[in-house]
N, C-alpha and C positions, 0 to 999 in steps of 0.2 A: 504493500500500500504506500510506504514512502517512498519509494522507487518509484512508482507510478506516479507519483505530486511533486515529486524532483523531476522529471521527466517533463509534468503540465508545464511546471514555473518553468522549466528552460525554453520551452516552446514558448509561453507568453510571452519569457522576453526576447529571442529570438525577432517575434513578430512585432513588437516592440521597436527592437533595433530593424529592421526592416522599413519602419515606417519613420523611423528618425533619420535615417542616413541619410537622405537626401534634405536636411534640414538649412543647405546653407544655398546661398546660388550656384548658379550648376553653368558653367560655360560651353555652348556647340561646337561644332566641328567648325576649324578656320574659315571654311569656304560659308559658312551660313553665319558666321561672326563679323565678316568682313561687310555684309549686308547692310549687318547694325551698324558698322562702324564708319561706313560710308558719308561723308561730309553733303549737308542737304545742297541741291543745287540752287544757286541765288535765285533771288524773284527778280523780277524785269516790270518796271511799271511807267509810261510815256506820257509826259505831260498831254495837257488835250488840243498843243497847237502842233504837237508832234518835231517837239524839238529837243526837248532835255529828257533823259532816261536814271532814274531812281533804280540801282542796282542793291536789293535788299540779300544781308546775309545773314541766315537762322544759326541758333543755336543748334549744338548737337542735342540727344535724348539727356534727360536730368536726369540724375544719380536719385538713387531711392532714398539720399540723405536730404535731397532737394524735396522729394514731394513728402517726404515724412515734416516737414513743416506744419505747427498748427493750421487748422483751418475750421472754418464754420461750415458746414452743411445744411442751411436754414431756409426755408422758405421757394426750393427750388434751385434754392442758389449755392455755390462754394465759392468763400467767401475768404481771403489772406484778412484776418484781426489785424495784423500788424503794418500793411501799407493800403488799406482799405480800398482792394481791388481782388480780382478773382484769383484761385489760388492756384490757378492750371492754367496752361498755354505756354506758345512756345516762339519767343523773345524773339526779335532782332536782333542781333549782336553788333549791329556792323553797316554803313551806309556808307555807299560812292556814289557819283553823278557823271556821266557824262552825254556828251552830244551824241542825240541818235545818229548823227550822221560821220560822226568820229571813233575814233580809236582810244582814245585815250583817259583812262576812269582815273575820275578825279576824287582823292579822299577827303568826304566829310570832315571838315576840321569844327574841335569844337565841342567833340560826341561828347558826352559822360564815361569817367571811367567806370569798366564793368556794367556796359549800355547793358538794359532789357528792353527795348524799344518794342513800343503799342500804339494803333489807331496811326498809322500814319496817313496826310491826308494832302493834298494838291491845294494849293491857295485855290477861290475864285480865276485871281488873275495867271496863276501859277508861278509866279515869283518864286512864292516859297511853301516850305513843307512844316506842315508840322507834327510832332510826335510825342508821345508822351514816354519817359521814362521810370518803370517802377525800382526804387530801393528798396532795402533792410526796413524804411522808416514810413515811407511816404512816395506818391505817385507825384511824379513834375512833369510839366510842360516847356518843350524847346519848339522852337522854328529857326530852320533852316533857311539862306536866303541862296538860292539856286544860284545868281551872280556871280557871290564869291563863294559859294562850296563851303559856308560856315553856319554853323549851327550855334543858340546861343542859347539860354535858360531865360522862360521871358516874366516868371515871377516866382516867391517862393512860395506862394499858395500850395497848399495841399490836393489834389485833386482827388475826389469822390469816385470810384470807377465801378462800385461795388453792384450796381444796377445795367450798366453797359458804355456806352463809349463816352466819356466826358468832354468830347471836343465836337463843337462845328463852326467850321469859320461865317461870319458874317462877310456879305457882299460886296463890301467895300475893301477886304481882302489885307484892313488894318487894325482890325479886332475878329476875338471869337468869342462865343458863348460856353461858358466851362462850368461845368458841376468841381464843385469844392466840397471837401471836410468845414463845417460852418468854426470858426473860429474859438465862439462859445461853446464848441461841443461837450468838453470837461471830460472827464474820467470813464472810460467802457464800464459798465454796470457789474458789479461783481456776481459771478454763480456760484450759486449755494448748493452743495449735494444734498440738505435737508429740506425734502420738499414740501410745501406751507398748504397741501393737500392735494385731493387726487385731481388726474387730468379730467376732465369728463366732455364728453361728445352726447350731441342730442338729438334728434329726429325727432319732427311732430309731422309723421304722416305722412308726407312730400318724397317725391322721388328725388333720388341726388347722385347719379346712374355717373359714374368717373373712374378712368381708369386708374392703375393701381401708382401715384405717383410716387418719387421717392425724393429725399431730404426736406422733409416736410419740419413745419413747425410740429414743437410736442407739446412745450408747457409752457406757461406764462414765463418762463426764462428767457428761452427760447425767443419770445417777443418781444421781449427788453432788448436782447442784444441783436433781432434782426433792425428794430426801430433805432438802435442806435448807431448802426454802419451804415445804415441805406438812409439815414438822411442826410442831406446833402444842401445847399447855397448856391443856388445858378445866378454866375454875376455875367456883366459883359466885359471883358476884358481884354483893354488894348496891348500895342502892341512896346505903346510906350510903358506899358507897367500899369497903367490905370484903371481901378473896378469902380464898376457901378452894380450894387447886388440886383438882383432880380426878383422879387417879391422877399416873401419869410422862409425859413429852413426850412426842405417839407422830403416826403420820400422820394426823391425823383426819379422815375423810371425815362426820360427822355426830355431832351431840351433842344430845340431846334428852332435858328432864327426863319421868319419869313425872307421871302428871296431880294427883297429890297432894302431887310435891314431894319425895319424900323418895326416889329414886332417877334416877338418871342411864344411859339405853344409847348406848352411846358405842359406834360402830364405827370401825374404823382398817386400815389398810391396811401392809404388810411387803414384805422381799426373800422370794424372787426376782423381779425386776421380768422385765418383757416390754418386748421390742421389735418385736411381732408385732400386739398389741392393747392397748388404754389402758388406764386407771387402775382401772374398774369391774370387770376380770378380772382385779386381783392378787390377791395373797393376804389374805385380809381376817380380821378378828377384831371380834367381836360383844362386848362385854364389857357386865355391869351395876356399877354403882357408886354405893355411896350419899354423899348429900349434904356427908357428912365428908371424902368424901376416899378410903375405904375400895373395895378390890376386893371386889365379894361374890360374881358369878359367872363364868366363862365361858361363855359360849350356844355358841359354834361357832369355830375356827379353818379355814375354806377354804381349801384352796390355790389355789396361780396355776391358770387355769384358760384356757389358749391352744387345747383340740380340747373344744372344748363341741360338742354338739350341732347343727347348719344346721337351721336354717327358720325362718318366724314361727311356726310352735305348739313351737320347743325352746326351751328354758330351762337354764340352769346345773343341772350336776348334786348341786346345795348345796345346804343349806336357805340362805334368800334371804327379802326383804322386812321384814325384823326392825322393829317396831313398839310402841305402847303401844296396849291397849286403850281407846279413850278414856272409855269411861262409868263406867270402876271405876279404885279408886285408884291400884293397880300391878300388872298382867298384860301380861307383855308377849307376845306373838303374831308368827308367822313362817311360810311357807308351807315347806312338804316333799314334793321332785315325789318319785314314786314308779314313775317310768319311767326314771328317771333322766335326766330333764329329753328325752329324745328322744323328740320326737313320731311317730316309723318303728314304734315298739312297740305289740303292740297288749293294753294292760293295761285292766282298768275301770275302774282308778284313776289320776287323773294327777298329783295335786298333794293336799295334807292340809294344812289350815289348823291348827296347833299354839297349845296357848296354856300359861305357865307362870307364877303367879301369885306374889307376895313372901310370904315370903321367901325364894323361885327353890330350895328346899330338895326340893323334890317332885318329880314326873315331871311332866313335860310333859302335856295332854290334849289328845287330838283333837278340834274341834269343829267340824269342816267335811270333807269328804271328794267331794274335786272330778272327776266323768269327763272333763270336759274342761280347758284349762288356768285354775286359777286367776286370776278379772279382778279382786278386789277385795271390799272390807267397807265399807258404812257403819254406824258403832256407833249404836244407842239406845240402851236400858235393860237390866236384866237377861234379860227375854224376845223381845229383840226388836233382830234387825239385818237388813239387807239384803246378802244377799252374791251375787255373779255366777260367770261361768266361762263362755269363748267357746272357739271352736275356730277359727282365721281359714282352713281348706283348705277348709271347707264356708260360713263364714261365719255360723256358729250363736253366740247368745249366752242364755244363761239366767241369770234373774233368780229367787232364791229368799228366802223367810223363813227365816230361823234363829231357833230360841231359842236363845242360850248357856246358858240353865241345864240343857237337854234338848235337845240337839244330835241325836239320834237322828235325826229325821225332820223334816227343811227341807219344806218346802211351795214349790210351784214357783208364781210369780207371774206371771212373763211368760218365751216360749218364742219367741225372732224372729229375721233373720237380720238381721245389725247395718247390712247396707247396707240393707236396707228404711227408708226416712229417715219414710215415711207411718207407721211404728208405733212408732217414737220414742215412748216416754213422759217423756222428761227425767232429771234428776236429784232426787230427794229435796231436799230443805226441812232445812236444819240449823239448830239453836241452841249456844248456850255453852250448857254446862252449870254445875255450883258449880268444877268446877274449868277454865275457861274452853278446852273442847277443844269442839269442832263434835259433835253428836250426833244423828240425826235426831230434827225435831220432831214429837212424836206427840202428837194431843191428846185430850183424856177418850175423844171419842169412837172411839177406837185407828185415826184417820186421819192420813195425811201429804200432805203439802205437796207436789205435784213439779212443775218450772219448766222448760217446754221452752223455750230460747230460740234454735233454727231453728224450730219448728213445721212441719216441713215439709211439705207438703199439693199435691192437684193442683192447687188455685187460685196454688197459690207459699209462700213459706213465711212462715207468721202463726203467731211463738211464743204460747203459751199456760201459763195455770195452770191445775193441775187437783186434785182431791183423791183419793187414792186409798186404799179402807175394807182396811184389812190383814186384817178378819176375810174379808170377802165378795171380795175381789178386783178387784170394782166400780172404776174408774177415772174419773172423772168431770169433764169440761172446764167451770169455771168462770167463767173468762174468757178471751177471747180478742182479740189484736188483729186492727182492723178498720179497711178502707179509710177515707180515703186514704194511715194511716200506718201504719209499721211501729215495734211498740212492744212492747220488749224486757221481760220479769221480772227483776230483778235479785236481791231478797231480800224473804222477808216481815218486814216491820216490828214488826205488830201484828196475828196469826193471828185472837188475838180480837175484834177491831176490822174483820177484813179487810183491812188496810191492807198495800198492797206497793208497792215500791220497783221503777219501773220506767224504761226509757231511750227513750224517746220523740222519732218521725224522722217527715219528709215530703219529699218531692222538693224541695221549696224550702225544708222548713227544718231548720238543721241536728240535730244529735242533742243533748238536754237531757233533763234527770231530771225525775221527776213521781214524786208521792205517791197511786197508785188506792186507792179507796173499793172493794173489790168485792163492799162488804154494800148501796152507794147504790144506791136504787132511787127514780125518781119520785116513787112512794109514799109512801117514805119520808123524805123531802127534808125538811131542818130550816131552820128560819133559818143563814144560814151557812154550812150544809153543802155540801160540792164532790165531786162524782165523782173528779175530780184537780186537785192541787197542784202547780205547778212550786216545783221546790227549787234549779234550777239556771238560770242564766241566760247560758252562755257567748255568744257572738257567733257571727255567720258564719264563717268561718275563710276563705272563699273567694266574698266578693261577687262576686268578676270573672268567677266563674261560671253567675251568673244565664240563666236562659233555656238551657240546656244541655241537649236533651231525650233522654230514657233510655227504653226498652221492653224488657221482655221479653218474647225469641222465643223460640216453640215450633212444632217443626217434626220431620218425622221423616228419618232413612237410610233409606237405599236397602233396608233387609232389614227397615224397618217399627222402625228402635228409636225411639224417642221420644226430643229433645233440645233442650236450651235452651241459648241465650246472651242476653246483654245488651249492647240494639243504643245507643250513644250520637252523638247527629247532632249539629252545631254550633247554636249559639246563633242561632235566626233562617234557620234553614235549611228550605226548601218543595221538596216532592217537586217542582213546574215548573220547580226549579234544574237536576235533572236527577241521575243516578248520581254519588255522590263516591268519591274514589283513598278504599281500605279498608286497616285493618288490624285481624287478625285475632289475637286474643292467648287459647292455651290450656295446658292441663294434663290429660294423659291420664291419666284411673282407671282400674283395672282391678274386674272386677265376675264373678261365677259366676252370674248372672239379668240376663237383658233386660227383667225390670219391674220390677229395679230400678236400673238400668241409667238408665233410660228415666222415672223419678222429678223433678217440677219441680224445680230450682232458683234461687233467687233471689227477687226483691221487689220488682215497678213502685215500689214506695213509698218504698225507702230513700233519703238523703237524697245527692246528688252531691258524692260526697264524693271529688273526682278526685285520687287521687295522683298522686305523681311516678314509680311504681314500674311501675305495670303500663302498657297500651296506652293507658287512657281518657283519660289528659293529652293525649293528640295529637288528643282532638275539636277542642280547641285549637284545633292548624294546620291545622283544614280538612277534618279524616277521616273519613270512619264508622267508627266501632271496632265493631267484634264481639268482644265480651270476655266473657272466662270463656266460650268456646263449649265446649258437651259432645262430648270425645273419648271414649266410651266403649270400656274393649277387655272384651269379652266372652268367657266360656272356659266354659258351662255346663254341667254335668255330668263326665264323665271329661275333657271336652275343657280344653285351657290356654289362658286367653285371649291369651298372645303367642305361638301357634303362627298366630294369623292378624291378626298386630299392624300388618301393612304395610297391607292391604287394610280394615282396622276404621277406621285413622288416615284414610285417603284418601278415605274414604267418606263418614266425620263433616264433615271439614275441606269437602269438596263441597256436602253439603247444606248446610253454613250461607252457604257463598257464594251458592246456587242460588238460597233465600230472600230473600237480600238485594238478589239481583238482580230478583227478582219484584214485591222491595216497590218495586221503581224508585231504591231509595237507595245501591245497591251498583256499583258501574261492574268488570265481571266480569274486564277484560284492566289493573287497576290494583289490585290487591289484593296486600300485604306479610302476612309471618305474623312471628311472635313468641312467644318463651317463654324461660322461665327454669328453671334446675336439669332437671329432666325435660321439662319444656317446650320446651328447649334440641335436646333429643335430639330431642324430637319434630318443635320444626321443620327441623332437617336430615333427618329425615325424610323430611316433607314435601318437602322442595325436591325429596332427591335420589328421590325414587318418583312424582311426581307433576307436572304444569305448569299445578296452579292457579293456583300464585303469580310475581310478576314480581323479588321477593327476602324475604329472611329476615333479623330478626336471632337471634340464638341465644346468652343469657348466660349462663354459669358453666354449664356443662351436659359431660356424659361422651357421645364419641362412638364409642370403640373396647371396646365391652363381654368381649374377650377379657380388658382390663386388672380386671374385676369378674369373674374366672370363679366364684365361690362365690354367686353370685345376682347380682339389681340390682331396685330396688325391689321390686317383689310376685313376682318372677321366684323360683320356689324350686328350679329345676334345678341343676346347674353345667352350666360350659359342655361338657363329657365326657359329659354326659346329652344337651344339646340344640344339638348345634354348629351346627346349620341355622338353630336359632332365634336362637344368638346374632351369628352373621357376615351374616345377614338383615338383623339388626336395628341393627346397627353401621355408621351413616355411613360412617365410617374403611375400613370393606369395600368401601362401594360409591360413594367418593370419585371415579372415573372416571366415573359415571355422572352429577353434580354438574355441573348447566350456570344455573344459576339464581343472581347474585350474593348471596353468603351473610356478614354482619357478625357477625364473633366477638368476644365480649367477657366477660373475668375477670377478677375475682379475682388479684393475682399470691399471696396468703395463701391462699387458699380453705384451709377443713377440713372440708369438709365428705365424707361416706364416698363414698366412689368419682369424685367431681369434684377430681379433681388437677388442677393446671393445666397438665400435660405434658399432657392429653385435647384440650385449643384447640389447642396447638403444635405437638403432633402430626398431628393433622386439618387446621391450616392449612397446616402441608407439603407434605401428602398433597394438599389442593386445589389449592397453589400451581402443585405436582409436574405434578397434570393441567393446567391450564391456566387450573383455575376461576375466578370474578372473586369474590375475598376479598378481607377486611382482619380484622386480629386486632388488638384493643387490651386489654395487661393495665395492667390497674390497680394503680397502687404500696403494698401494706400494705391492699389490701384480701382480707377474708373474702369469705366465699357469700354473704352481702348486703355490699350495697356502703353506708358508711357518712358516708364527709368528703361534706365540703360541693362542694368540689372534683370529685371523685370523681363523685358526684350529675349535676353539671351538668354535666362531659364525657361522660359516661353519655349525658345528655340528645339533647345536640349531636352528639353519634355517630349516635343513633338518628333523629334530626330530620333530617339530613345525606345517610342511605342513603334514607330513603323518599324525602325531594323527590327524589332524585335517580334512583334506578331503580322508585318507585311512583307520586308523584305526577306526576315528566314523562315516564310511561313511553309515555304516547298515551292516546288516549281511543276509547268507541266510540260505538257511533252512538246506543246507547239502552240500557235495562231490558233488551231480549231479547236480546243478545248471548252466546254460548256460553262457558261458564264455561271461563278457562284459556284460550281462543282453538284448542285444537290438539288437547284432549281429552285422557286420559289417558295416561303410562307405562303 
């Protein structure tokens, strides 16, 4: 009998030390380290008369000593205590300038030492930049004067950033409008861990249908200290050093001058706070103020708003969107649903675009009146803007013209369903206008500018410019990219010249800026003249990946849908190698049409640009990756596409192995799946319905969808409406059926809506419970994306670690024709 409990205890601890050993970080193999270690490529940003270029350089990934920093999780928000701005993101370190049409980058003098550079923004006139830099203490404000390449510190105010961006220049391009730490703020409120009684939530009878959010208020602590970071002092502040405040210290969530300067709409936020939903459904207040200081109107006081409306077509039952005109001096504009934001009613009207002009003295006027729910405005002129309004149950979107001076009768432009990616016309063409706000550009000839940059098409997706005649309708593709590269629109430079601003790729080389001509023609060829100009000249970012070859498949399911993935093989790899161990990495859509469903995706041309994040790093060690495969789930007509989400998933995930086995490159009894957030769900999925795969990893992902009963992604039932569909589709349910080795990995931060990290701990239970062969690793102070350097590479090593071990030595077969899954289906 002691021999037998000496025996037990050695085993305990055994399994013990088993589950300790890997307690420290864990670093991957060189080739999947180097990924991480990769220097981000700078940003590239062009003034708007297309003459001076802002060369931005990021930080590398932060050390897990960097994000182990206190923080607040309050309200929606994470929250830095200590320089009262957000406590995630990832700095500037580094600014140069030079002439788009030069070589030579010029350094920033000036910066701060140990820059974190945020919000950086273009003057009105573009002179100068400016940017905020956070310390140890406190958030500061510099501008930049592009002239001489110097940067200065333009007061020592505190800046407020804790609600969103504390800076907009006013139009005069010699002040801006900044949220500040109020002076009199005095001392952060102390937390007590002796609580002064219990939390309590109440319901009197009202539905209050919301999904499950996360860093929510909990207790009146909790409210003390979201109330006393997020309020904030919006002054106006020159350039000479001079404030004038802007009303009283209040919670600002946004401070934006009107386009001519001489008013300010300031929205803010009040008690009663919520513990139920975040910051975005408090009670909010709309206020105008002019540049002195002076209240001049109130637009609207909302209440707390916790039983809004459930769906993607409801909306708040408030007026909402509160805005400036941007082509006229001061009208400010606001949407008004008229169903009272629920989309279950069946009104003709659902939303009214409101507009109310200075001195805010008059009624409001209608100038839009939307049947389906209000998508948006882009301004032009006095006759002329572009406004939308989609319906997402049908997936309908309408594009119309408005004249603001005769709003009567919009003329409808285009009429599509927005998954159709083939009828994409892009986005409109904007300029600065005199008061430096974006406006569509419209020229003599009452045409515009519009920049698709997916282009997506059956050949693959090749963004395009096109011109489109606002009289006739006429939409007209002017250029397009064209084999062997993939090359992006970014902005037009010089409409009249033709000249646009584009991001230019090929399989082997990386992504760089080019200047097209797309008035050049043979014909017309000058001395000198070039079709395109590089303007940028980064580097490879990842030589070690030469020879990496990429293809995109196309191939169809079992019920005829159409679908692509992109297949990547190793460096120097020949189909007489023979099938290699696979991993399969996707993201299921949901869709109401099988054609468009069934729509190309992707680009043989883009440039290999292998992150550390998805599956394609592991071409690396040896893999074929099937990445980005099309999971489509389909629900056409009355039907919902997750009433058949088990059988849609198992169908997609077959055909693209089936494929790969045919092309001889896929070895069918060595194949691993993977995904992240929904991806997550999907591959337990997968595991647990299906025996294509020989294991799974699955990160930051929700597997007991009872814990999301008010939807979950495009899902708009509750779970009362579709318990079949949801205990179906819930791993966590069908945890017993789970024989497939499955790697869980979070987040221990995650905030993201419905992936709590009780969803892994739970599920890993539940699998351990049955017997399954798991392993769960949470990550310390990480969010839904995983961010330390640290973090990154155990990440890495975790996922390198499970495939050798039950994909790459799982056995091999004999050839190409091998039966996918070896056993056939669950």
């Amino acid at each position: 009998m002691k021999k037998q409990l000496l025996v037990l205890v050695l085993a305990l601890g055994m399994v013990s030390f088993v589950q300790a050993q890997d307690a420290t970080y864990q670093t991957p193999p060189k080739a999947l380290a180097d990924l991480v270690n990769t220097p981000p490529t700078p940003g590239f940003s062009v003034d708007s008369k297309g003459q001076w270029v802002i060369i931005t350089e990021r930080a590398a990934n932060p050390s897990i000593a960097e994000l182990s920093q206190p923080e607040l999780r309050i309200a929606g928000l994470r929250i830095n205590p200590a320089n009262n701005g957000p406590s995630r993101g990832f700095p500037l370190i580094n600014l140069k300038l030079r002439k788009l049409n030069g070589k030579e980058e010029i350094q920033v003098k000036g910066l701060p030492q140990k820059a974190a550079i945020s919000n950086l923004s273009w003057s009105p006139d573009d002179a100068k930049i400016a940017f905020t830099n956070s310390t140890d203490t406190k958030i500061e404000l510099y501008v930049i004067d592009v002239a001489t390449a110097t940067a200065r510190k333009v007061t020592d105010l505190a800046l407020n950033a804790a609600l969103g961006s504390p800076v907009s220049w006013v139009s005069d391009a010699q002040s801006l409008i900044v949220t500040t730490v109020p002076a009199s703020r005095g001392a952060a409120p102390e937390v007590s861990r002796v609580p002064v009684g219990p939390t309590i939530q109440e319901n009197l009878g009202k539905k209050g249908q919301a999904p499950t959010y996360q860093d929510l208020l909990k207790n009146p602590s909790d409210e003390k200290q979201f109330e006393y970071y997020a309020t904030a002092q919006v002054v106006k502040l020159g350039l000479d050093g001079s404030v004038k405040n802007i009303g009283q210290p209040m919670l600002v969530r946004d401070a934006t001058p009107s386009p001519d300067g001489k008013y300010v709409l300031v929205e803010s936020v009040h008690r009663p706070f919520s513990y139920i939903v975040p910051l975005r459904y408090f009670p909010s207040k709309v206020e105008i103020f002019d540049t002195n200081g002076s209240a001049i109107k109130m637009l609207t006081d909302n209440p707390l708003v916790e039983n809004a409306p459930w769906g993607s077509d409801a909306t708040i039952p408030f007026p909402r969107n509160y805005n400036w005109r941007a082509d006229v001096p001061a009208t400010v504009t606001w949407v008004e649903p008229k169903d009272g934001g629920d989309s279950r009613k069946k009104v003709a009207i659902r939303d009214v675009l409101k507009a109310l002009e200075a001195p805010f003295s008059g009624e409001a006027k209608d100038l839009y009146s939307s049947a389906l729910r209000f998508g948006g405005v882009v301004w032009g002129n006095a006759t002329t803007a572009i406004v939308s309004e989609r319906w997402w149950q049908n997936r309908k979107l309408v594009t119309k013209i408005l004249n603001p001076s005769d709003p009567a009768n919009p003329v409808v432009l285009l009429e599509r369903s927005f998954e159709d990616k083939y009828s994409d016309p892009g986005q409109p063409e904007t300029k600065k206008n005199q008061y430096g706000r974006q406006v569509l550009d419209i020229n003599a000839k009452n045409e515009v500018y519009y920049l698709n940059t997916t282009g997506a098409s059956p050949e693959g997706d090749r963004p395009f410019v096109s011109v489109l005649n606002l009289k006739t309708k006429e939409n007209k593709i002017i250029w397009r990219s064209e084999a062997p590269y993939f090359e992006i629109p970014v902005s037009i430079l010089n409409a009249e010249k033709g000249e646009v601003l584009t991001r230019r790729e090929a399989v082997d080389q990386n992504p760089n800026y080019f200047v097209r001509n797309l008035n050049f023609t043979a014909k017309k060829k000058k001395k000198n003249e070039t079709a395109l100009t590089q303007v940028s000249f980064f580097p490879d970012p990842y030589p070690q990946l030469k020879g990496i070859q990429k293809q995109v498949l196309r191939y169809k399911r079992n019920d005829g849908v159409d679908l692509t993935a992109t297949l990547y093989l190793p460096a120097g790899y020949k189909k007489e190698d023979g099938p290699l161990p696979t991993f399969l990495w996707a993201y299921p859509a949901e869709f109401k049409s099988k054609d468009a469903a069934g729509q190309v995706s992707g680009s043989p041309y883009k440039f290999n640009a292998i992150s550390f994040w998805g599956a394609a790093a592991f071409v690396t060690m040896g893999y074929a990756v099937l990445d980005n495969a099309s999971i489509p789930i389909i629900g056409e007509g009355d039907k919902e596409p997750n009433d058949t989400y088990v059988e849609q998933l198992v169908a997609s995930a077959k055909a693209a192995i089936e494929t790969g086995v045919k092309m001889g490159v896929v070895d069918s009894s060595r194949v691993g799946v993977g995904g992240h957030s929904y991806g997550a769900f999907m591959t337990a999925n997968l595991l647990t319905h299906s025996k294509l795969f020989k294991a799974g990893i699955a990160r930051s992902g929700a597997y007991n969808r009872t814990l999301t009963p008010f939807g979950f992604q495009n899902e708009q039932r509750t779970y009362w409406q579709a318990p079949d569909v949801y205990n179906t589709m819930s791993p966590f349910m069908n945890a017993d059926k789970m024989k497939t080795p499955l790697l869980l990995i979070h987040g221990e931060a995650d905030n993201n809506t419905g992936t709590f990290p009780v969803q892994s701990e739970r599920y890993f239970n539940a699998l351990k419970g049955m017997g399954a062969t798991a392993k769960l690793v949470f990550l310390p102070y990480e969010s839904h994306h995983y961010d330390s350097q640290e973090s990154l590479m155990h990440m890495l090593s975790e996922m390198n670690n499970w495939l050798d071990k039950y994909v790459k030595n799982a056995g091999k077969t004999t050839g190409a024709s091998g039966s996918v899954g070896g056993k056939g289906e669950k």
